[in-house]
C-alpha positions as CSV (number, residue, x, y, z in Angstrom):
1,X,17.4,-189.3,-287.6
2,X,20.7,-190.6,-290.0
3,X,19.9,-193.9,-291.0
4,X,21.2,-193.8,-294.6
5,X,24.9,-191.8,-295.6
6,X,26.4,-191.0,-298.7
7,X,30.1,-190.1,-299.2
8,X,30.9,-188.2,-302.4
9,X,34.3,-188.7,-304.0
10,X,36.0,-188.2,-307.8
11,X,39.7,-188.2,-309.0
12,X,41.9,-186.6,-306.1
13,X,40.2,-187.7,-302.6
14,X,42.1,-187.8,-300.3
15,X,42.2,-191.7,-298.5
16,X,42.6,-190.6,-294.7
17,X,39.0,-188.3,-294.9
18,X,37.5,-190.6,-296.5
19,X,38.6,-193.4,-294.3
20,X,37.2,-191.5,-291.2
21,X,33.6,-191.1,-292.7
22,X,34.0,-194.9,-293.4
23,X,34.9,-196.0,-289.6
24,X,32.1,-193.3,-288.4
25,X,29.5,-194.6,-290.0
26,X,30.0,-197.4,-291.6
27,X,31.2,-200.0,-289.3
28,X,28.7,-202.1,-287.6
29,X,28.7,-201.7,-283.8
30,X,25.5,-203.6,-283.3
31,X,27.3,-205.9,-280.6
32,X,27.7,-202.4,-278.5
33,X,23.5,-201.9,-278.6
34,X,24.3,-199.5,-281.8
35,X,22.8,-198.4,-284.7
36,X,23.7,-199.5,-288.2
37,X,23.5,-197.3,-291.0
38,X,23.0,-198.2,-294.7
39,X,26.4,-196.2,-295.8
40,X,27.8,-196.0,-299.9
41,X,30.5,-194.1,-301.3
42,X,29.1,-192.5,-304.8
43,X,30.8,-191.1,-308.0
44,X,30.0,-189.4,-310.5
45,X,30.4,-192.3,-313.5
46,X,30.9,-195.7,-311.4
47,X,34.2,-197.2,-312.1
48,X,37.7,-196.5,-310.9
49,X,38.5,-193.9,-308.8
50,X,42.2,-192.2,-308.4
51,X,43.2,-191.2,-304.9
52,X,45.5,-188.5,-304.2
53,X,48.1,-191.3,-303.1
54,X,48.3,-192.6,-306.5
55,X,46.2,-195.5,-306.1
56,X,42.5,-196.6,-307.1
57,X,39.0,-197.3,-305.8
58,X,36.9,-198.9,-307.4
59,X,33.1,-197.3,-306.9
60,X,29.8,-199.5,-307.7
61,X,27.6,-196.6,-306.9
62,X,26.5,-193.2,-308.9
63,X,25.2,-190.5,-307.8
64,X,21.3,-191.3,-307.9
65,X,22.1,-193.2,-304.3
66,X,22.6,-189.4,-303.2
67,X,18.8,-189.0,-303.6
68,X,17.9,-191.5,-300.8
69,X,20.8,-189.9,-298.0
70,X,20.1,-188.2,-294.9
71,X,23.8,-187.0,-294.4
72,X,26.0,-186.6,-297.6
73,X,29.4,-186.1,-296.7
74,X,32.5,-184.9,-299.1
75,X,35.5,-185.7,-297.8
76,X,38.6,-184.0,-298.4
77,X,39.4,-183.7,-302.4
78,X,41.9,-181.2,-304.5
79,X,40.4,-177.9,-304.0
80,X,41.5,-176.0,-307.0
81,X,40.1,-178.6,-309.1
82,X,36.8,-178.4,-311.2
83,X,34.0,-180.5,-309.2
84,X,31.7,-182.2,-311.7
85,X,28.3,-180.0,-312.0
86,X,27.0,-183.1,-311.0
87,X,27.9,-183.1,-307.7
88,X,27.0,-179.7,-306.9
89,X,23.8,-180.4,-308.2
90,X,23.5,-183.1,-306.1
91,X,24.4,-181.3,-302.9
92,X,22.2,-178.9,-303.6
93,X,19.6,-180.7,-304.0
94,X,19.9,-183.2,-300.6
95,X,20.2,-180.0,-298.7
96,X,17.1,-178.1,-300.2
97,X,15.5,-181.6,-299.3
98,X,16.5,-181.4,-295.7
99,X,19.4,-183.9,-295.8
100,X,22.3,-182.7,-293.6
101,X,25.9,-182.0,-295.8
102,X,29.2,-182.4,-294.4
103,X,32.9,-181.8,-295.4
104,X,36.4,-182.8,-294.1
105,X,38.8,-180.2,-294.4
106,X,39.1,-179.4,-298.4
107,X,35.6,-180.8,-298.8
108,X,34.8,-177.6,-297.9
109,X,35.6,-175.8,-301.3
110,X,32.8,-177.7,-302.7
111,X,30.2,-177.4,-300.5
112,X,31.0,-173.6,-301.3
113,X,31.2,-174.4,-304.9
114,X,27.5,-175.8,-304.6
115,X,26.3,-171.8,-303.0
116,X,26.0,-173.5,-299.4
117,X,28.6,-171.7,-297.6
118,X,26.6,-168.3,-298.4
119,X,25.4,-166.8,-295.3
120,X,26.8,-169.6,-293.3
121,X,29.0,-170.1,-290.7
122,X,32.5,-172.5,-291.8
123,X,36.0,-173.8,-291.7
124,X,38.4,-176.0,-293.1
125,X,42.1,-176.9,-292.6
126,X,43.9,-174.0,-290.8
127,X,46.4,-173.9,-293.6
128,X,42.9,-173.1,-295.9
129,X,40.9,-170.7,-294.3
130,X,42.4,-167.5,-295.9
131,X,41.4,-169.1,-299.3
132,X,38.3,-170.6,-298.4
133,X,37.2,-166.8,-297.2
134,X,38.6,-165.4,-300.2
135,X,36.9,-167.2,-302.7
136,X,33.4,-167.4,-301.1
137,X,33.3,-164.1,-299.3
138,X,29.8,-164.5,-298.8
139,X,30.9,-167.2,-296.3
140,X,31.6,-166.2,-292.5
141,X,34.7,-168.6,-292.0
142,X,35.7,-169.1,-288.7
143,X,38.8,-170.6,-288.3
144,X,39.7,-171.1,-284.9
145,X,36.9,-174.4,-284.8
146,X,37.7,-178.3,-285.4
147,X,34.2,-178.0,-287.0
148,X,30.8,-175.8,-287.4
149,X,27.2,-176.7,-288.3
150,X,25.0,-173.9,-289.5
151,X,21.5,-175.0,-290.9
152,X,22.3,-178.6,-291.8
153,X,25.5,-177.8,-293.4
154,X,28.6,-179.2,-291.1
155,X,32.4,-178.2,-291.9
156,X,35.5,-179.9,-289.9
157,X,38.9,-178.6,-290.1
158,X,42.2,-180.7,-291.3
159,X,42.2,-184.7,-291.3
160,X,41.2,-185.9,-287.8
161,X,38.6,-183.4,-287.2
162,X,36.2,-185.4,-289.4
163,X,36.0,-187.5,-286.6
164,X,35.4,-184.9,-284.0
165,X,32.6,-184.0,-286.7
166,X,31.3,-187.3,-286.9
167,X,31.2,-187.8,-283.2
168,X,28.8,-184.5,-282.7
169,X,26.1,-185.8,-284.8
170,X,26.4,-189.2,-283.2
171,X,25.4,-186.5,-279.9
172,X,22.9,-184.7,-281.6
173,X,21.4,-187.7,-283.2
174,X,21.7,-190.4,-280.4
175,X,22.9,-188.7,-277.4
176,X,26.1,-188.6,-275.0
177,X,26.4,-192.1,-274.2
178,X,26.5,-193.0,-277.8
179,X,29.2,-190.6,-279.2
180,X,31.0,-192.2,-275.8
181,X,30.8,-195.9,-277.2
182,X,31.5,-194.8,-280.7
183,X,35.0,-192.7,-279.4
184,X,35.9,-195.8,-276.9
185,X,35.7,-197.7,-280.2
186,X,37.7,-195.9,-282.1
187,X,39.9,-194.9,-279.0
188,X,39.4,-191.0,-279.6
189,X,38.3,-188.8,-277.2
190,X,34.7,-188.2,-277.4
191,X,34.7,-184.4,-277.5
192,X,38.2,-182.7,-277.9
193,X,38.9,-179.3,-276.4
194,X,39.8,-176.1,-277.6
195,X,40.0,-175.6,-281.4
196,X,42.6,-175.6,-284.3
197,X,43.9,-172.4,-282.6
198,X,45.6,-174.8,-280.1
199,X,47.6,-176.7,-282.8
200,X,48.3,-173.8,-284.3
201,X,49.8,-171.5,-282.2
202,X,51.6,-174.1,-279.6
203,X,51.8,-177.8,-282.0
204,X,54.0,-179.0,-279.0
205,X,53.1,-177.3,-276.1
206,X,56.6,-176.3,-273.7
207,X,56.3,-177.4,-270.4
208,X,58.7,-177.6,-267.5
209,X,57.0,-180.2,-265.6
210,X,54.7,-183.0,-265.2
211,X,51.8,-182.7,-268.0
212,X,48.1,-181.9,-266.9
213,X,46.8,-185.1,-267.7
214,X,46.4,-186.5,-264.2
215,X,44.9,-183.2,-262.7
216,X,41.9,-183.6,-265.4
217,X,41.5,-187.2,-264.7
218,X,41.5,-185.9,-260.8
219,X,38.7,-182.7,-262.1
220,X,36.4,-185.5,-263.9
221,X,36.3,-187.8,-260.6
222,X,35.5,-184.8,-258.6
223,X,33.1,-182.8,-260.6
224,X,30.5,-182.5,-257.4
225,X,33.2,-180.6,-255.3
226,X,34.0,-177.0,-255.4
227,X,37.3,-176.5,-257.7
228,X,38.7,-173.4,-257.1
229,X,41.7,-172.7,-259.4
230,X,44.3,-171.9,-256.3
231,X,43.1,-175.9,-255.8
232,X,43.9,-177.3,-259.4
233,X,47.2,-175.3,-259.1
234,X,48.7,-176.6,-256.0
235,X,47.8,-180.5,-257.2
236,X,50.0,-179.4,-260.0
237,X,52.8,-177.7,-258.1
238,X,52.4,-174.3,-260.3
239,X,51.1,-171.0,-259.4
240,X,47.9,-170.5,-260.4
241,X,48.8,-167.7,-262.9
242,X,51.5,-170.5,-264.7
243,X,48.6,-173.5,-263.9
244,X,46.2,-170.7,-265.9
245,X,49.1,-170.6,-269.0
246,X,49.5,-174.1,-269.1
247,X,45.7,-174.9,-269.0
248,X,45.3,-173.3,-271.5
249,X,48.6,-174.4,-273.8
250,X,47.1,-177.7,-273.3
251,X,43.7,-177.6,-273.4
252,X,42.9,-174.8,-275.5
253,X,40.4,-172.9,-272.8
254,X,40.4,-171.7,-269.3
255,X,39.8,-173.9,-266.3
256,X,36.5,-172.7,-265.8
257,X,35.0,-173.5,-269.6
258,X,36.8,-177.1,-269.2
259,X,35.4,-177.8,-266.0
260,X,31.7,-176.7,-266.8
261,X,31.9,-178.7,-270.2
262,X,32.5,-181.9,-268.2
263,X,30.0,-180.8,-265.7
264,X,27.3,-180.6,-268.9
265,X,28.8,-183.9,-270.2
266,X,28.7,-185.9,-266.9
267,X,25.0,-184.5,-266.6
268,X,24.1,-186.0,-269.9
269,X,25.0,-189.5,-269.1
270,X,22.9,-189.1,-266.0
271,X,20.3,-187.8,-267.5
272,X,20.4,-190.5,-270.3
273,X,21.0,-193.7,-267.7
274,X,19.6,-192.8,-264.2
275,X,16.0,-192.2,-262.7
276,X,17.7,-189.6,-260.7
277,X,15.9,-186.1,-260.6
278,X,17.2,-183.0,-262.3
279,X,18.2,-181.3,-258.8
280,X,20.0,-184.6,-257.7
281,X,21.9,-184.3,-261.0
282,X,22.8,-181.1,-260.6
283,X,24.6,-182.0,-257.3
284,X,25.7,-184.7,-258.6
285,X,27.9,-182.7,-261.4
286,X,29.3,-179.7,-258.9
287,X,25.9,-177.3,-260.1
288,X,24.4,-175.7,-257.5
289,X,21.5,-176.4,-258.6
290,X,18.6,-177.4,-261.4
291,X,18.3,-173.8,-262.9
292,X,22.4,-173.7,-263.8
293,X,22.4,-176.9,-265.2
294,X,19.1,-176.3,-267.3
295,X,21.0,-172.9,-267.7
296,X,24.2,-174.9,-269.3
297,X,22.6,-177.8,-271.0
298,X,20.1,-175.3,-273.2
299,X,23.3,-173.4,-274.0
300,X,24.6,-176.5,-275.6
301,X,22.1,-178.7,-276.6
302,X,19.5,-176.3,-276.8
303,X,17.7,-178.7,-274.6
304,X,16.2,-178.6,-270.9
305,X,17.3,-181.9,-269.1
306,X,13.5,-183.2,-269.2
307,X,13.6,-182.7,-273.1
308,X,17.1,-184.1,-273.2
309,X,16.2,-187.1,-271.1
310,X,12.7,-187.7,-273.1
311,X,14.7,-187.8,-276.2
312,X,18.3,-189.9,-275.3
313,X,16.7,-191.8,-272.2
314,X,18.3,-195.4,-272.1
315,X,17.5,-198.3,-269.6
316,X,18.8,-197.1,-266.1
317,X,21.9,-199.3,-265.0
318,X,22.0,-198.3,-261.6
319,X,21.8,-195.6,-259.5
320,X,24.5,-193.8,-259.1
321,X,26.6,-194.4,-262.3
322,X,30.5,-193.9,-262.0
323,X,32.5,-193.1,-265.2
324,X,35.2,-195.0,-265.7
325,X,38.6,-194.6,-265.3
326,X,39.1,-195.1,-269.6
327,X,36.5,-192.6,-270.1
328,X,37.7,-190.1,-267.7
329,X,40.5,-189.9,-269.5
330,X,38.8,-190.0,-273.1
331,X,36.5,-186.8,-272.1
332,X,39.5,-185.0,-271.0
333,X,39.5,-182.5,-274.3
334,X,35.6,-181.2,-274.9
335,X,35.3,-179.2,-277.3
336,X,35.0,-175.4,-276.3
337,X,31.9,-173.8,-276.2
338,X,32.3,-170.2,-274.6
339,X,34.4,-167.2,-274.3
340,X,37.1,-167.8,-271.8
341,X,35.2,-166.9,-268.0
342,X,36.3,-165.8,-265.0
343,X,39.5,-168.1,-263.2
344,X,37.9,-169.3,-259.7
345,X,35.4,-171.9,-260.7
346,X,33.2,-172.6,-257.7
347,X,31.0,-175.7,-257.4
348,X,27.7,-174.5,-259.9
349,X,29.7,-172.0,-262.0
């Protein structure tokens, strides 16, 4: 469990990144029912540090507080310049330790500096994958993700995807409704959609009409009902081949992928504040029933729902638990899990 965090940084860090770790997991939240966490930013010699703005930090901590960390994050800093064997050393030992390591976009060239991009999964700023593949080609680079763990070592892409980062260990470590409070807090969405393909390929996405937005708000209110994409199309006044396009411009997956990822989320909040059984769940969410939602939820937690609700169970607040309307909006762009799947999407798909 993260209870203690560690953010690296020498001459060149970029302020944003390292801003983002700071507002993840270093702000106290304690009034939401939240844990704290004992956070320090770390430097090599402690004293003044330069920022790649031009101005200075100035860092009471060295890097023995590394030793203590249970996620050590880099944020972004100038890749092409030496990193102090220091810091290597000291990633490589918190990961051979079983700390988890993180980067934010450039951060990545030193964790692969430090030998831990070997073998592994990774990414980093869209504009920096080509490099990053080219100068550890032991590393399998995928660069179409906002961010990729592979055994304890987590990569984001560019700037804000430090915070998509963040806000998938805040899952992994303390469960959906967490990573909900945590977004609402810093009024992001808990799980964005699609990947840096998206932002790539269509920054501004063309459209003739109205935008999606009020047909996904319409999806996450209606997740028990059968949504067939004929459906979805007509709300929005397109054919469903142009309501496919435009999904997808938008959202960064197919209808289908969208719609079962807010199924999975709606599930987890559930299953974390309701004594409702699996099956009524799985109604509940638009499965047909317990074996496709145990079916889904292993695929992304690697978790049946009884393990899932064992481990992020919270005191029930009623029965039936309605989302709302704020969050409805803010789960509107979950991250994509899946190869695109078939168009029709039946209730339990």
């Amino acid at each position: 469990m993260i209870s203690d965090v560690v953010v690296i940084v020498y001459d060149g860090v970029s302020p944003f990144e390292l801003g983002v770790v700071c507002e993840a997991w270093g702000v106290d939240r304690t009034d939401m029912g939240l844990p704290t966490f004992d956070l320090a930013v770390v430097t090599p010699e402690p004293g003044p540090v330069r920022t790649s703005m031009g101005f200075e930090l100035q860092v009471h901590h060295g890097l023995d507080r590394v030793r203590s960390a249970d996620l050590v994050v880099v944020p972004a800093v100038p890749r092409n310049a030496p990193v102090p064997p220091e810091v290597l050393d000291a990633l490589r030992e918190s990961h051979e330790r079983g700390a988890r390591v993180m980067s934010v976009c450039s951060g990545a060239f030193v964790l692969g500096e430090a030998g831990l991009l070997d073998g592994r999964r990774c990414t980093a700023h869209w504009m920096q994958t080509d490099e990053l593949a080219a100068r550890f080609p032991r590393a399998e680079v995928v660069p179409e993700v906002l961010y990729v763990e592979d055994e304890r070592v987590l990569t984001s892409a560019g700037t804000a995807a430090g915070i998509d980062a963040s806000l998938y260990l805040w899952r992994e470590e303390f469960g959906a409704a967490a990573a909900s409070l945590v977004a609402r807090r810093m009024v992001v969405p808990p799980q964005r959609e699609g990947g840096q393909a998206q932002f790539i390929d269509n920054p501004v996405p063309q459209c003739d009409g109205e935008t999606l937005g009020p047909v996904l708000t319409w999806i996450v209110e209606h997740l028990q009902e059968e949504l067939p994409v004929e459906e979805l199309a007509a709300r929005s006044a397109m054919s469903p081949r142009t309501f496919a396009r435009r999904f997808r411009a938008e959202t960064g997956t197919t209808p289908h992928a969208w719609i079962t990822a807010q199924r999975v989320h709606r599930a987890e909040q559930l299953l974390e504040q309701t004594d409702r059984s699996v099956d009524q769940i799985a109604a509940d969410v638009g499965f047909l029933n317990a074996a496709t939602l145990r079916h889904h939820l292993r695929r992304v937690r690697g978790l049946s729902p009884q393990q899932y609700r064992r481990r992020f169970r919270t005191a029930p607040r009623r029965e039936t638990v309605q989302a709302p309307e704020l969050e409805a909006v803010q789960t509107a762009r979950r991250k994509t899990v899946e190869a695109p799947e078939p168009e029709t999407v039946q209730a339990g798909a």
